[in-house]
N, C-alpha and C positions, 0 to 999 in steps of 0.2 A: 504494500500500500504506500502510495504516495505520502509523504511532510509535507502538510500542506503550510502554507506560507498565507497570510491571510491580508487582503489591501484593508477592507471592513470586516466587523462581526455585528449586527444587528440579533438584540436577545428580542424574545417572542416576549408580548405581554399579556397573552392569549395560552392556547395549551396547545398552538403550532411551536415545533423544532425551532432551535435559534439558526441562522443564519452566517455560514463563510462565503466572503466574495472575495475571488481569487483578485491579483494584478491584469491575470488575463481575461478577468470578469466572469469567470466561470461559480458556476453557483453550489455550495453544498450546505447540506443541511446536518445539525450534529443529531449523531442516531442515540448512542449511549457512552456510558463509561468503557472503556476493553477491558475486561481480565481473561484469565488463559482460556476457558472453556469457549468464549465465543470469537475470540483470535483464530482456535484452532476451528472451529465449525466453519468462520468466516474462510481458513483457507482452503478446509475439502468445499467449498461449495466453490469457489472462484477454480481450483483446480478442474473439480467436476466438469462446468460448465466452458472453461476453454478446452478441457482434452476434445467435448464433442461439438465445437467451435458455435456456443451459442454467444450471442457479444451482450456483455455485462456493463452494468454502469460502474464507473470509476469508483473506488471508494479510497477514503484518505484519512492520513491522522492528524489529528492537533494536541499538543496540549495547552490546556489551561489551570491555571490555578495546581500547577502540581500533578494533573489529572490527565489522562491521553483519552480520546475520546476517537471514535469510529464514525470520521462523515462519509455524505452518502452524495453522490452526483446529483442534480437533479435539473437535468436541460430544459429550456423554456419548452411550456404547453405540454408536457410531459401528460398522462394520463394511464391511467389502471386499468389495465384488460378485463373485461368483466360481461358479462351475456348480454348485457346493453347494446353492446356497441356491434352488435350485430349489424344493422344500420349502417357500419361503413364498409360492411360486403353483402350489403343484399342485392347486391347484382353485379355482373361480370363486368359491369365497369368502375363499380367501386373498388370492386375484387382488384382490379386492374391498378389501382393506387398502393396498395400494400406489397412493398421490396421485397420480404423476405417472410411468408406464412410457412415456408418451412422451418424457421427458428420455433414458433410456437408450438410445432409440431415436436420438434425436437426436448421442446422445454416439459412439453407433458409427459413423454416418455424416459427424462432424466426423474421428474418427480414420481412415475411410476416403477424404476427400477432402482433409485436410488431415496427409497422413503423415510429419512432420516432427520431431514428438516418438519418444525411445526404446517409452514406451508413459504411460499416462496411467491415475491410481488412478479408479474409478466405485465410489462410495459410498452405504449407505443408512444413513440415519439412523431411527431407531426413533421409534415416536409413535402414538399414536392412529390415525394412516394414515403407516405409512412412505413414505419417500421419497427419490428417487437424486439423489445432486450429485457434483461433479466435483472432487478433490482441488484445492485450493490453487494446486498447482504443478505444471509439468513434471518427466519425468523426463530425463533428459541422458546420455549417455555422461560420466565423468568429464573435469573442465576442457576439456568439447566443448560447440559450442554446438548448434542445431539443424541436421539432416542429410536432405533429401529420400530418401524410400525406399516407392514405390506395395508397397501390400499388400493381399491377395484378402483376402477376408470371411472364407474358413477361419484364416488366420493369426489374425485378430482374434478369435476364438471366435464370434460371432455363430453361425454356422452350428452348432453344438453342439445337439443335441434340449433340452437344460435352455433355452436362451434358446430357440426354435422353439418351444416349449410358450409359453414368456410371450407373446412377439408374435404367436400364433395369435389372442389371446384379443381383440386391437387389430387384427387381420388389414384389418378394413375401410376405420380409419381411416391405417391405411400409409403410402398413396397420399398422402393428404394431407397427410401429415406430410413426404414426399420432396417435394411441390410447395411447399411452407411455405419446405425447405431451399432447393432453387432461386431461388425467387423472392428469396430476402436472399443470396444467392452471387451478388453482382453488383459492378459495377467503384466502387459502393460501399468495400465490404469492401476490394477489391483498394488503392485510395488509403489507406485509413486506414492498411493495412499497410507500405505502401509510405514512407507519409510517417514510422512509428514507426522500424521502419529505418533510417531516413535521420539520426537524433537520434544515433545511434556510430556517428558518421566510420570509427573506425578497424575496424569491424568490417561497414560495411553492406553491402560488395561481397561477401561472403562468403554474409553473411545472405539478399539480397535474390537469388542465382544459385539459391540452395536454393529459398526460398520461394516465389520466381517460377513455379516447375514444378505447383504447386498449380490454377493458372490456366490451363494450358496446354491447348487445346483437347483434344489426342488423348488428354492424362492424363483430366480432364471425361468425355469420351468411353466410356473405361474402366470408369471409376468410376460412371458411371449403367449402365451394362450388367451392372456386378457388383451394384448393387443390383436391379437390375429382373428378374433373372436372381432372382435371392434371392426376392423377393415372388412369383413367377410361382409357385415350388418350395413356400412355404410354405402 
């Protein structure tokens, strides 16, 4: 994570985030205090999501007062993927504005195979062709760190008619996007993780009983049948 270097800081007087604006006018928001368990959560999740090259928002540190704190990117117009926004593909020409619906795709299938995080923000940012990135950070149970817990595709939203309209539209390329994920969900992945873990001593046995079940053939097993079950349906 970036040191952030700050021009202003603007505190909330509200119970919105306070406010860093970089020199280069870039905007972040403070998330929390860091201690180790969500340092460590915050790097498998950043690791995760660049090994299967979904683009994440910036995230950076400051301290204040003694205190290092976890900001979060947050680019103008920014906005929260959510079944709403169905509305900006309901039809093959809005469809036609959105850069990259294979990120989103990809994004439900990291939170489907890697169910470790509380839940995970999916963002689009506004432009000439909108397009989805992956919040900054994890979310966490309070002062908990990451917690194994396999989830069906209804839990996730995926299965909702608002996304089942968007991925109709990519129907074809699907497939290939699920072989894409495969083929980089390998013992790869599984070392990088293992060896990140391994950096807090005091927390790895913890971390690595959870995250181990990710790999676990019958969980794998599962987990492609709840997708392939899905694509058949759509």
């Amino acid at each position: 994570m970036r040191e952030l270097k700050p021009l202003t800081i603007s505190n909330s007087i509200q119970s919105a985030p306070s406010v860093l604006l970089t020199p280069e006018m870039e905007k972040f928001v403070f998330i929390q205090p860091l201690y180790p368990d969500f340092l460590l959560a915050q790097s498998l999740f950043t690791i995760i999501h660049k090994h299967f090259k979904v683009e994440q928002l910036e995230a950076g540190v400051f301290k204040l007062k003694e205190v290092k704190y976890i900001c979060a990117e947050e680019p103008e117009g920014i906005i929260q993927v959510d079944d709403w926004m169905h509305c900006l593909w309901s039809s093959k020409r809005k469809f036609n504005r959105l850069l990259n619906p294979s990120s989103l795709f990809k994004m439900f299938l990291i939170n489907l195979f890697f169910p470790i995080f509380s839940s995970t923000q999916k963002l689009l940012i506004p432009g000439k062709k909108d397009r989805f990135v992956v919040d900054a950070y994890p979310h966490l149970p309070k002062e908990e760190g990451i917690r194994f817990e396999a989830v069906d595709l209804n839990k996730l939203g995926i299965t909702q008619s608002e996304y089942k309209k968007l991925f109709r539209y990519i129907r074809k390329d699907l497939r290939q996007y699920l072989e894409e994920f495969d083929a980089l969900h390998h013992e790869n992945l599984y070392s990088d993780l293992k060896y990140q873990v391994s950096l807090y001593p005091s927390i790895r046995n913890q971390y690595w009983n959870e995250l181990k079940q990710c790999f676990d053939p019958e969980f794998k097993t599962f987990a492609y049948a709840e997708i392939e079950n899905y694509l058949l349906k759509l």
